[in-house]
PDB file of N, CA, C and O in Angstrom:
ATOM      1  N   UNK A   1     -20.029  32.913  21.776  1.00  0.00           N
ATOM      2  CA  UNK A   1     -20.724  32.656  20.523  1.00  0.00           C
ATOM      3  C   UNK A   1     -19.991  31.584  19.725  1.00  0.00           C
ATOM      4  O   UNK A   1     -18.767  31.476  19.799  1.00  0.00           O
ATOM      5  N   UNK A   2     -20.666  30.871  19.037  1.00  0.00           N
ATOM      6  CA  UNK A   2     -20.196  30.176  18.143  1.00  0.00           C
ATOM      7  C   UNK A   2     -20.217  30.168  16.875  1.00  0.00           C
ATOM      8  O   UNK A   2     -21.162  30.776  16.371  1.00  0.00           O
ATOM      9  N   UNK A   3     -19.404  29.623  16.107  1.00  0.00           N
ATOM     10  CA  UNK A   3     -18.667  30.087  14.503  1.00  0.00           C
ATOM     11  C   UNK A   3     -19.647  29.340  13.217  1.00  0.00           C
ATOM     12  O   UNK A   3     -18.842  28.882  12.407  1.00  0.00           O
ATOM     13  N   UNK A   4     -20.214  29.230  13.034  1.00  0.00           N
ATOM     14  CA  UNK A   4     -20.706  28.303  11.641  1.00  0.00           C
ATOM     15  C   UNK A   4     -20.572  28.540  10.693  1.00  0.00           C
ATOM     16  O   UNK A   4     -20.719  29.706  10.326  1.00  0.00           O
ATOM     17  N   UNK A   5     -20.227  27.551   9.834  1.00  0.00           N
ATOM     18  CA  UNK A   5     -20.187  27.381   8.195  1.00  0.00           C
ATOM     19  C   UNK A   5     -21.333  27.421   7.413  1.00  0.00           C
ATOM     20  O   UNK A   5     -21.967  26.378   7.254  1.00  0.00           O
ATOM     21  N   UNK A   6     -21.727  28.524   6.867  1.00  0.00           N
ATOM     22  CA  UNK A   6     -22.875  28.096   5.640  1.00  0.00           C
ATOM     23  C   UNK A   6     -22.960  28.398   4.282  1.00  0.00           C
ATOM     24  O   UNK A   6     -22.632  29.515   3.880  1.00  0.00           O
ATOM     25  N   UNK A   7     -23.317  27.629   3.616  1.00  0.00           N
ATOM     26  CA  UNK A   7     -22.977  27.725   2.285  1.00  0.00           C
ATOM     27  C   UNK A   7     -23.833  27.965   1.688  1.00  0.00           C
ATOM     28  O   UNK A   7     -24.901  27.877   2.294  1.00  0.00           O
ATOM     29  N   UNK A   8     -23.886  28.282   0.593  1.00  0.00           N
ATOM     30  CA  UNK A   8     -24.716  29.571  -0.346  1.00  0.00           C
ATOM     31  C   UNK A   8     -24.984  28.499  -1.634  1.00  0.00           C
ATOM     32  O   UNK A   8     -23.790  28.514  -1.934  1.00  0.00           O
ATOM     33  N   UNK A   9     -25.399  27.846  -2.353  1.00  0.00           N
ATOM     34  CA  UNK A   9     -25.726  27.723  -3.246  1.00  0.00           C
ATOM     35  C   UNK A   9     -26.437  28.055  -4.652  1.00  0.00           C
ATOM     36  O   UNK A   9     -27.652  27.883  -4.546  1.00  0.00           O
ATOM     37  N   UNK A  10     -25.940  28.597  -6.300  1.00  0.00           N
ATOM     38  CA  UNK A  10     -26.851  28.883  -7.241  1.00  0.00           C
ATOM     39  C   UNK A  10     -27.066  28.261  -8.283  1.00  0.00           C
ATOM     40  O   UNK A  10     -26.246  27.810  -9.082  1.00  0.00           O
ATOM     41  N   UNK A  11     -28.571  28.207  -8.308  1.00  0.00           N
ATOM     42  CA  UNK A  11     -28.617  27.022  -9.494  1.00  0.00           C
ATOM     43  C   UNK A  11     -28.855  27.888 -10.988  1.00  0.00           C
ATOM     44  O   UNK A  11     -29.929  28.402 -11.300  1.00  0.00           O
ATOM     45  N   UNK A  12     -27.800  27.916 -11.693  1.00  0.00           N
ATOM     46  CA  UNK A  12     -28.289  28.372 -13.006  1.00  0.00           C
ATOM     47  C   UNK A  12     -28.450  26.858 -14.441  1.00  0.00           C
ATOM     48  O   UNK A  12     -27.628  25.945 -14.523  1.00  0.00           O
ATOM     49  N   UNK A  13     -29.683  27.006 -15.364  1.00  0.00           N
ATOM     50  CA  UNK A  13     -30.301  26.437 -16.045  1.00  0.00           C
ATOM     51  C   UNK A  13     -30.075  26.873 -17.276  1.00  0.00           C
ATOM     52  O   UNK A  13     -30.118  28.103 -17.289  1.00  0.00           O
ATOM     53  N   UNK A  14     -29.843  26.391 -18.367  1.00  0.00           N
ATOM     54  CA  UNK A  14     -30.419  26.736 -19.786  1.00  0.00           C
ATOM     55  C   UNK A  14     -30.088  25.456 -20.581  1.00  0.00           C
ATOM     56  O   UNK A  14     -29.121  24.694 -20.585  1.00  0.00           O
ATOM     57  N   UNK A  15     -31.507  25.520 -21.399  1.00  0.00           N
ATOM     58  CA  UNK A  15     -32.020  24.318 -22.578  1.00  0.00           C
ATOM     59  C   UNK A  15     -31.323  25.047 -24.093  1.00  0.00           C
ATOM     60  O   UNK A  15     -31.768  26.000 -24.733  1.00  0.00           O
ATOM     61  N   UNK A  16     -30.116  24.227 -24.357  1.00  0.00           N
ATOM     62  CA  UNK A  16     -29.131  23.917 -25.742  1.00  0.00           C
ATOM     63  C   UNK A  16     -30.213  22.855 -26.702  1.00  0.00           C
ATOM     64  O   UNK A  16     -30.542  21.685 -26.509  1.00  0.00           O
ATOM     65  N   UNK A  17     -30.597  23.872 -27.841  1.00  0.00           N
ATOM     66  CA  UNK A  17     -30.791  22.819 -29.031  1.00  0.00           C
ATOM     67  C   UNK A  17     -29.845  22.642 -29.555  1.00  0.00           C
ATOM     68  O   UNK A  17     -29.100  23.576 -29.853  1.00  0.00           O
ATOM     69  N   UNK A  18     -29.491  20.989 -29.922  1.00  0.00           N
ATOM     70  CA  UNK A  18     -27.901  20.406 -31.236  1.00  0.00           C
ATOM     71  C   UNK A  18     -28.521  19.566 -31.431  1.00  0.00           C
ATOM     72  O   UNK A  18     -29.140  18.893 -30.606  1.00  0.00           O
ATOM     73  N   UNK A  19     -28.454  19.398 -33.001  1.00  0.00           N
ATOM     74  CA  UNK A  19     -28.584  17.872 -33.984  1.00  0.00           C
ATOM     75  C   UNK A  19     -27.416  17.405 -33.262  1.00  0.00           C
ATOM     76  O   UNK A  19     -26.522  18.064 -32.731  1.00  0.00           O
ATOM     77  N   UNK A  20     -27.606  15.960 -33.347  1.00  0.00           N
ATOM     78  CA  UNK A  20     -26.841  15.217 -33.387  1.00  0.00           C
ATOM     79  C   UNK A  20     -27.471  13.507 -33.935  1.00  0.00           C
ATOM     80  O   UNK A  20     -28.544  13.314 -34.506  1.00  0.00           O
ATOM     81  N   UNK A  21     -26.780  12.791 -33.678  1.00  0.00           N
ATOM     82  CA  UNK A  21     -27.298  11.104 -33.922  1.00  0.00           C
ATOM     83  C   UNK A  21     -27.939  10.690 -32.837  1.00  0.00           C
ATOM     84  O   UNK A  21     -28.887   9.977 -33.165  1.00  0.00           O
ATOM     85  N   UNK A  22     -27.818  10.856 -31.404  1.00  0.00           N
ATOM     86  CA  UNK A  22     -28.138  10.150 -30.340  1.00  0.00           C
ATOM     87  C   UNK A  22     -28.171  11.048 -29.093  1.00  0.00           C
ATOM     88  O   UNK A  22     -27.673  12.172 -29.029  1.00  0.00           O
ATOM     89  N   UNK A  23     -28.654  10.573 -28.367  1.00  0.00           N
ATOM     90  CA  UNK A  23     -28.450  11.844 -27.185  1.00  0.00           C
ATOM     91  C   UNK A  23     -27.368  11.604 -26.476  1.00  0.00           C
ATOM     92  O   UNK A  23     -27.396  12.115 -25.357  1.00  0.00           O
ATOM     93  N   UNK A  24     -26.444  11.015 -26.736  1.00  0.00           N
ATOM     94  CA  UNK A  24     -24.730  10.627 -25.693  1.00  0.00           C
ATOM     95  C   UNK A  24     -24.195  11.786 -27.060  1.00  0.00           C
ATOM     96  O   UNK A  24     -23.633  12.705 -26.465  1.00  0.00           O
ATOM     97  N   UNK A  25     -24.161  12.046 -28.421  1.00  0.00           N
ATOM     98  CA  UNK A  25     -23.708  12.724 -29.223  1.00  0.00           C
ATOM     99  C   UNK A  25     -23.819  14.146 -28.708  1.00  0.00           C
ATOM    100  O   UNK A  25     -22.987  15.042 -28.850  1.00  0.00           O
ATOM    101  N   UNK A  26     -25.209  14.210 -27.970  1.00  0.00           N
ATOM    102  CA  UNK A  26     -25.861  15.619 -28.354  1.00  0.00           C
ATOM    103  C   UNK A  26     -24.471  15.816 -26.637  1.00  0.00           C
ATOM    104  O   UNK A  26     -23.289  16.160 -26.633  1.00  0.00           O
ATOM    105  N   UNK A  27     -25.385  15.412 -25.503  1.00  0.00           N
ATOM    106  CA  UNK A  27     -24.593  15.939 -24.571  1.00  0.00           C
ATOM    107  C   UNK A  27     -22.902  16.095 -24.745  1.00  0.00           C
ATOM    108  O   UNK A  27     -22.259  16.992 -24.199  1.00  0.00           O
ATOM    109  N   UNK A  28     -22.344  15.093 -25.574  1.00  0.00           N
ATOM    110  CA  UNK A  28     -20.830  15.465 -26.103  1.00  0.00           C
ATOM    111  C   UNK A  28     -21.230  16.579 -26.440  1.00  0.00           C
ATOM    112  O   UNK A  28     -21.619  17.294 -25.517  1.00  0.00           O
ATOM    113  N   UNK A  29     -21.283  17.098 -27.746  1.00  0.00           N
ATOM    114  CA  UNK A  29     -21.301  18.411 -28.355  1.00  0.00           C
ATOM    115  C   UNK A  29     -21.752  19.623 -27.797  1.00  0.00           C
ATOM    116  O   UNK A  29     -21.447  20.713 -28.280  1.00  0.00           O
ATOM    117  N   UNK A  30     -22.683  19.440 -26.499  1.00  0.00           N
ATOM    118  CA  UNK A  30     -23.163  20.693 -25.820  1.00  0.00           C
ATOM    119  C   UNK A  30     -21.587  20.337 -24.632  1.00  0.00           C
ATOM    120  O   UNK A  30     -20.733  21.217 -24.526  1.00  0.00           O
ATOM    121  N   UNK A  31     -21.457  19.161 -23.960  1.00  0.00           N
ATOM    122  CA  UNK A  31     -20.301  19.502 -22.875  1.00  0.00           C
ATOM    123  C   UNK A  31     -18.912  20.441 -24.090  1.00  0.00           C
ATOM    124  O   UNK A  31     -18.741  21.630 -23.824  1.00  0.00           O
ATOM    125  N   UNK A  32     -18.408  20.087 -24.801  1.00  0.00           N
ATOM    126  CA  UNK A  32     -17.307  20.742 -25.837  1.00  0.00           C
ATOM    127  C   UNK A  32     -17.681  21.984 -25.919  1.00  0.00           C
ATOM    128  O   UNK A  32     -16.789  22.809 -25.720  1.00  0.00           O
ATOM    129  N   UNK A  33     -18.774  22.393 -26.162  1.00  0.00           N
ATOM    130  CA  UNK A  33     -19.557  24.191 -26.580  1.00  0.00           C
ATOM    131  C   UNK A  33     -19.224  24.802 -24.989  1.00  0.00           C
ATOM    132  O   UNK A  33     -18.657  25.893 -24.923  1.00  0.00           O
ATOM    133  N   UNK A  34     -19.465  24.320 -24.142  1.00  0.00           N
ATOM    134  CA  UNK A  34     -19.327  24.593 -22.353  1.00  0.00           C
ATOM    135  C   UNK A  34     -17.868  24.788 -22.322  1.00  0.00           C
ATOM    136  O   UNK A  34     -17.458  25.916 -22.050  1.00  0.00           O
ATOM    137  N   UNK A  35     -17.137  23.964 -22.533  1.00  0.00           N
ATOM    138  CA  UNK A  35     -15.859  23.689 -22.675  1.00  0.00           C
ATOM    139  C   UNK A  35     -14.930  25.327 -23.084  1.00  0.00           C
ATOM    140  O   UNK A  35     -14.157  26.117 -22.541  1.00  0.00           O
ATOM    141  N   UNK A  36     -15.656  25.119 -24.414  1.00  0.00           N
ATOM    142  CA  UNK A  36     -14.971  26.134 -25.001  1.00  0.00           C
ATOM    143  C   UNK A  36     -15.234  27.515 -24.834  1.00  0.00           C
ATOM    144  O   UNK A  36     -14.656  28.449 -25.390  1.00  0.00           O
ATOM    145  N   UNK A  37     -16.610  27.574 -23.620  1.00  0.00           N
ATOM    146  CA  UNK A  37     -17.357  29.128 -23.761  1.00  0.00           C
ATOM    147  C   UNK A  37     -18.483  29.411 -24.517  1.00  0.00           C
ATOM    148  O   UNK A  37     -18.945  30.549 -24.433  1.00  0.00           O
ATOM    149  N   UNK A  38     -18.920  28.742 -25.111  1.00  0.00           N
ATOM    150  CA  UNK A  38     -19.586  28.764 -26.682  1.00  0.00           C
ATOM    151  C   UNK A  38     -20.716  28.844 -25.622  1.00  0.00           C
ATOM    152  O   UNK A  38     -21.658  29.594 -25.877  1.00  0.00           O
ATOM    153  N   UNK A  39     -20.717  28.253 -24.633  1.00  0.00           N
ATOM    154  CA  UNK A  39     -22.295  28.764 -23.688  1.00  0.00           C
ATOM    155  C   UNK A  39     -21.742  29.840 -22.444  1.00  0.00           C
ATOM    156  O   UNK A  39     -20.519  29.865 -22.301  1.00  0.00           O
ATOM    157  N   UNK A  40     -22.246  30.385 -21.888  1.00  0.00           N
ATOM    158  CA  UNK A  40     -22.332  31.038 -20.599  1.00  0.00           C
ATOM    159  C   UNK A  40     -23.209  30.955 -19.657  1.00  0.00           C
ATOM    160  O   UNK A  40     -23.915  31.881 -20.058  1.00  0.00           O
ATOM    161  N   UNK A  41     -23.692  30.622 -18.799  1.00  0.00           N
ATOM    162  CA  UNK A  41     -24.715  30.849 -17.949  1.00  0.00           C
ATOM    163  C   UNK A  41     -24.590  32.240 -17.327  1.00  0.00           C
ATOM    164  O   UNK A  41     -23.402  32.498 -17.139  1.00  0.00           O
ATOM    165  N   UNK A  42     -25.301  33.096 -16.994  1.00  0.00           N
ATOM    166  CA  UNK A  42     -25.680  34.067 -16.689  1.00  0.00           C
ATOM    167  C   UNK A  42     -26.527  34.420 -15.866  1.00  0.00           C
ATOM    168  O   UNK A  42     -27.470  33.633 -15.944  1.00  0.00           O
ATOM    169  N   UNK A  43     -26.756  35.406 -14.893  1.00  0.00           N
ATOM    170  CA  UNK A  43     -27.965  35.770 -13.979  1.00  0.00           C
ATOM    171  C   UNK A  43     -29.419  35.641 -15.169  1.00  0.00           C
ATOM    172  O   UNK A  43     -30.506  35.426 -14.632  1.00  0.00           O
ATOM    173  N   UNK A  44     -29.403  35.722 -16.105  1.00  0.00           N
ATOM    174  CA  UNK A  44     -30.660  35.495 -17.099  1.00  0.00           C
ATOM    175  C   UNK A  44     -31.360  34.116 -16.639  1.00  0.00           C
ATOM    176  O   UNK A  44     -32.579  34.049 -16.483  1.00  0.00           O
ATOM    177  N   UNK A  45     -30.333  32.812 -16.395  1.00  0.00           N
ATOM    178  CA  UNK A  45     -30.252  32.064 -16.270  1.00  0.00           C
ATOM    179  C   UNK A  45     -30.611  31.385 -15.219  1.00  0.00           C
ATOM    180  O   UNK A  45     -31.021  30.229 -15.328  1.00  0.00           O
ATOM    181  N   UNK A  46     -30.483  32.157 -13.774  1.00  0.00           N
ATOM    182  CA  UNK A  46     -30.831  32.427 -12.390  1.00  0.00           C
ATOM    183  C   UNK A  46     -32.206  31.347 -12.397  1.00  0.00           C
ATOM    184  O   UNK A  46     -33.309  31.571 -12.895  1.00  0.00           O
ATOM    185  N   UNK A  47     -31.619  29.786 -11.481  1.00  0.00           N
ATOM    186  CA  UNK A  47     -33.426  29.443 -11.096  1.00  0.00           C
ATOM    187  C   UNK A  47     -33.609  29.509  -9.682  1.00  0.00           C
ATOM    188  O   UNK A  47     -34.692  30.019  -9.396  1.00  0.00           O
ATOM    189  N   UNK A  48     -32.761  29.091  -8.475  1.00  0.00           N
ATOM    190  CA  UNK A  48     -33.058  29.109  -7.607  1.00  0.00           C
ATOM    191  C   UNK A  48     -31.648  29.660  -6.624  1.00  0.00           C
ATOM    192  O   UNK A  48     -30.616  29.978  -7.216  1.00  0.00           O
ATOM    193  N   UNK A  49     -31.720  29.727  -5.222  1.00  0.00           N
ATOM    194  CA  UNK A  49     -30.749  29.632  -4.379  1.00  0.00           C
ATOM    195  C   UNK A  49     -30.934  28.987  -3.244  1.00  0.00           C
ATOM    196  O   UNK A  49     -32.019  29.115  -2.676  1.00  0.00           O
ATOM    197  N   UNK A  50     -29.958  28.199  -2.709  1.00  0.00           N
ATOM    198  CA  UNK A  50     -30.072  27.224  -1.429  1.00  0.00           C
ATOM    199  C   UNK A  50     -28.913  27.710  -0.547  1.00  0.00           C
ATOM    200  O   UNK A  50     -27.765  27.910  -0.944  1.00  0.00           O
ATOM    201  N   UNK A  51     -29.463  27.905   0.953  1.00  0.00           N
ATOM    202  CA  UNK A  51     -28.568  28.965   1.923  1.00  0.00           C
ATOM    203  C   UNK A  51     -28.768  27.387   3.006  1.00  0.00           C
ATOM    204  O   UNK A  51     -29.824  26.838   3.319  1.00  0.00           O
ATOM    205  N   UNK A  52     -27.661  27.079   3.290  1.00  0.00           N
ATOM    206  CA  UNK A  52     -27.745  25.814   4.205  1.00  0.00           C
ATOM    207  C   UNK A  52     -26.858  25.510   5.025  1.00  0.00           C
ATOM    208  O   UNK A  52     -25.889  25.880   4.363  1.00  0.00           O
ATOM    209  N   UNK A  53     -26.295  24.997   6.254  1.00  0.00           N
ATOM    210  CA  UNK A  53     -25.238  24.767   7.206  1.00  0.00           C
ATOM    211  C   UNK A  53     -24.341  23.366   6.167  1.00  0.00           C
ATOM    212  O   UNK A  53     -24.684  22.303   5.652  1.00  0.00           O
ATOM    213  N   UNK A  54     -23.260  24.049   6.269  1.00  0.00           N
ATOM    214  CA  UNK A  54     -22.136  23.402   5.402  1.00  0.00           C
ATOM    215  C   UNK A  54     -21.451  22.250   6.005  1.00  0.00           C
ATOM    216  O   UNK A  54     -20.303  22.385   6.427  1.00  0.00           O
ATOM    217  N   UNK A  55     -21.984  21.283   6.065  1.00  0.00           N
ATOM    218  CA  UNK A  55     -21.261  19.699   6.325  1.00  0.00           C
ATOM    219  C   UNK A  55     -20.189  19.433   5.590  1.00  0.00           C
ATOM    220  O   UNK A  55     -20.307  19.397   4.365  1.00  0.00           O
ATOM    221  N   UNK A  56     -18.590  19.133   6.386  1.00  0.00           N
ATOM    222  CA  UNK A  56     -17.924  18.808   5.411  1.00  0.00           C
ATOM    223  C   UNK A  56     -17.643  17.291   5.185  1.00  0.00           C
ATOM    224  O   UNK A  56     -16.978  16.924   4.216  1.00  0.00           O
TER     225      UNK A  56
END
């Protein structure tokens, strides 16, 4: 028999409302909130999964 690698992939999603000036502002201020925890993604969050042979 032979051995294979496969890898599991999960895609979790969620839409952050922030004022900001511009949208390079907004994604700063949501990456810093990520940063700090201030978001979580969660199984709530759950959109898809990809099960695939792992190329390295």
């Amino acid at each position: 028999m032979e051995t294979f690698k496969i890898e599991i992939q999960e895609f979790l999603s969620k839409i952050i409302e922030v004022e900001a000036s511009n949208v390079n502002e907004a994604i700063s201020k949501v990456k810093e909130m990520y940063k700090k925890e201030e978001i979580v993604l969660n199984s709530e969050d759950y959109v898809t999964t990809k099960i695939e042979e792992y190329n390295e």
